[in-house]
C-alpha positions in Angstrom: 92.0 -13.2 -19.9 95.4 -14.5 -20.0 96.0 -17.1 -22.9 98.0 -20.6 -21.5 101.1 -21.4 -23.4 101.0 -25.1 -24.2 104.2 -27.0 -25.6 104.0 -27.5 -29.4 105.7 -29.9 -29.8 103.8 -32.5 -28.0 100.2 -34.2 -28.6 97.7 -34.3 -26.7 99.0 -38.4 -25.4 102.3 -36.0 -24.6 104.2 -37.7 -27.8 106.6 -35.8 -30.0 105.7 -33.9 -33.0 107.1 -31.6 -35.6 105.0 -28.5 -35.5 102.8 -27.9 -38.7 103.4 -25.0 -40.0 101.7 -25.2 -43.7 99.5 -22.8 -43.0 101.5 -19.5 -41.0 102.4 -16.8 -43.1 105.7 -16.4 -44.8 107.2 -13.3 -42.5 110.6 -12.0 -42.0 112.4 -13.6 -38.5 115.5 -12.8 -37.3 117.5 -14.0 -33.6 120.3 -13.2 -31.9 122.2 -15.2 -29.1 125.3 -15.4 -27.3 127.8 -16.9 -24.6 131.1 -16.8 -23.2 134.1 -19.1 -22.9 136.5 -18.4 -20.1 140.2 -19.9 -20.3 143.6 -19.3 -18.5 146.3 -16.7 -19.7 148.2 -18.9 -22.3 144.4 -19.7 -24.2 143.7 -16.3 -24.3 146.7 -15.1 -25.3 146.5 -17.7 -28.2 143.5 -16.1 -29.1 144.4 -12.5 -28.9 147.7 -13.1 -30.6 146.8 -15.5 -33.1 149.2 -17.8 -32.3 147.5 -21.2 -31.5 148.9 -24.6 -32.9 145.6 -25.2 -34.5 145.7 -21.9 -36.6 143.2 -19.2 -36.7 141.0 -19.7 -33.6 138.1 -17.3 -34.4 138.3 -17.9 -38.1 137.6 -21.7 -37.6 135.0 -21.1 -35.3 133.3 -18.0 -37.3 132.7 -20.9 -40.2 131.8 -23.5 -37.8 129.4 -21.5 -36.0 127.5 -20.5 -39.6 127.7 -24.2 -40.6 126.2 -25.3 -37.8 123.3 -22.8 -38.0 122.4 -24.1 -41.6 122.3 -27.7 -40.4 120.3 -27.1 -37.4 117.6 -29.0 -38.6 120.6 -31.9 -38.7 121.2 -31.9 -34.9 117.9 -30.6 -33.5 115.2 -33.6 -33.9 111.8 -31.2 -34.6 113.4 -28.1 -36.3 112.2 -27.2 -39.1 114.5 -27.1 -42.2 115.2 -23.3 -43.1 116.7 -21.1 -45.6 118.7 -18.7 -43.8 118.9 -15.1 -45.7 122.0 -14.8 -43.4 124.0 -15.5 -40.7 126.5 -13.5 -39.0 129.3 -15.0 -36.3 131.2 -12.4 -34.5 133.5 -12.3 -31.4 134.8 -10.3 -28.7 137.8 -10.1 -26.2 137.0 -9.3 -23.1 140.6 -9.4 -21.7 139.4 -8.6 -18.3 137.4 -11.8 -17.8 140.0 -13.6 -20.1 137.0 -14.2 -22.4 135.5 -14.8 -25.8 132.3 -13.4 -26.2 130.8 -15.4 -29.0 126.9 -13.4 -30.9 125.2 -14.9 -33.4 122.6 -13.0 -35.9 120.5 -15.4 -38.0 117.5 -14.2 -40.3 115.1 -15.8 -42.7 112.0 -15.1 -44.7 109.7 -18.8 -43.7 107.2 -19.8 -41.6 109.2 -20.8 -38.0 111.6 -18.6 -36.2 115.4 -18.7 -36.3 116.1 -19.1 -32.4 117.7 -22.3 -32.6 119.8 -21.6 -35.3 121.0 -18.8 -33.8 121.5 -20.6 -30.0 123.1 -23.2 -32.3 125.3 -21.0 -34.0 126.6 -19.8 -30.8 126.8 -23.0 -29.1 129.2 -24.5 -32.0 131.3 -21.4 -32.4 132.3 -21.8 -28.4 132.3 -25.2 -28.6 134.9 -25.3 -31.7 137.4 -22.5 -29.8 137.0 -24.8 -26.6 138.5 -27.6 -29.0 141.1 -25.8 -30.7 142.6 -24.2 -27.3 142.5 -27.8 -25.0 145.8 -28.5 -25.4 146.5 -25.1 -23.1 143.2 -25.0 -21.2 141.1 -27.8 -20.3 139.1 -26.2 -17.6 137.9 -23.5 -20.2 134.2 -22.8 -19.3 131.2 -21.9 -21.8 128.6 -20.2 -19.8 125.4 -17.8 -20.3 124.5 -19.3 -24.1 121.1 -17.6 -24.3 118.9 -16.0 -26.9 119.1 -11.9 -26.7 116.3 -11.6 -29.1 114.1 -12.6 -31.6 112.0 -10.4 -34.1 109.0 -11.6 -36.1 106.5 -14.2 -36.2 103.1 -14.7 -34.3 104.8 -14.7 -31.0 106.0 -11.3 -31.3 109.6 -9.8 -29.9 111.5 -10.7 -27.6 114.3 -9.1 -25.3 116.1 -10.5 -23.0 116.5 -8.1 -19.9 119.1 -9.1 -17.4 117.4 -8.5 -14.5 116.0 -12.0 -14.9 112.6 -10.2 -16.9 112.0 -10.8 -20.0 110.3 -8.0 -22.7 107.5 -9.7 -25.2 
């Protein structure tokens, strides 16, 4: 018999709640998540050459988007508070889409996953390039943020397949 998923972080009057987790099992969790951001020529040449007015585009946003997975718990009302083992920001250009691909890779020893800081790591990291390249791209799109995977935990995996199935 399939089990129903219920939303934890609801009672049963449908108010908000911070999952207890005093009682799970200390295990190691890991995510990983990632978007793009899309700009005109001059951005991404800005980029690729390193020559924005702002300075180091990928540099600033590499910090941001680790800050911003340590304070997750800041931004994100029921996240738990976690201490990350580590957190990795890295980029890649995709110069035919004139793109930044953006991957985050968060892990922890604790009792709740690491998704969020990891779709948080992301989302900052885009968000910060988007803010240092405005002044030559305005229309600059951030698409496709999503979780690839997460490992650990009483859920299980999880892979994201992009045929629109996922793999638990």
């Amino acid at each position: 018999m399939e089990q129903k998923k219920t939303l934890t972080h609801m009672d049963a009057e449908g108010n908000a709640v911070m999952v207890d987790v005093g009682e799970k099992e200390i295990t190691h969790r890991t995510a990983v998540a990632h978007g793009f951001i899309s700009m005109n020529d001059a951005a991404f040449a800005a980029v690729r050459d390193g020559s924005a007015k702002k300075g180091d585009v990928l540099g600033v946003a590499q910090i941001a988007g680790i800050m911003a997975a340590k304070r997750t718990a800041d931004l994100i009302p029921l996240c738990h508070r976690l201490n990350l083992t580590n957190c990795k920001m890295t980029f890649q250009l995709l110069p035919e889409r004139r793109a930044v691909e953006a991957v985050c890779r968060v892990a922890c020893d604790g009792k709740t996953g690491v998704e969020m800081e990891a779709l948080t790591g992301c989302s900052t990291a885009l968000l910060t390039i988007y803010d240092m390249l405005k002044a030559l791209d305005k229309r600059m799109k951030i698409e496709s943020v999503h979780l690839l995977e997460k490992h650990g935990g009483r859920s299980g995996d999880f892979q994201f397949e992009a045929d629109g199935e996922t793999m638990e």
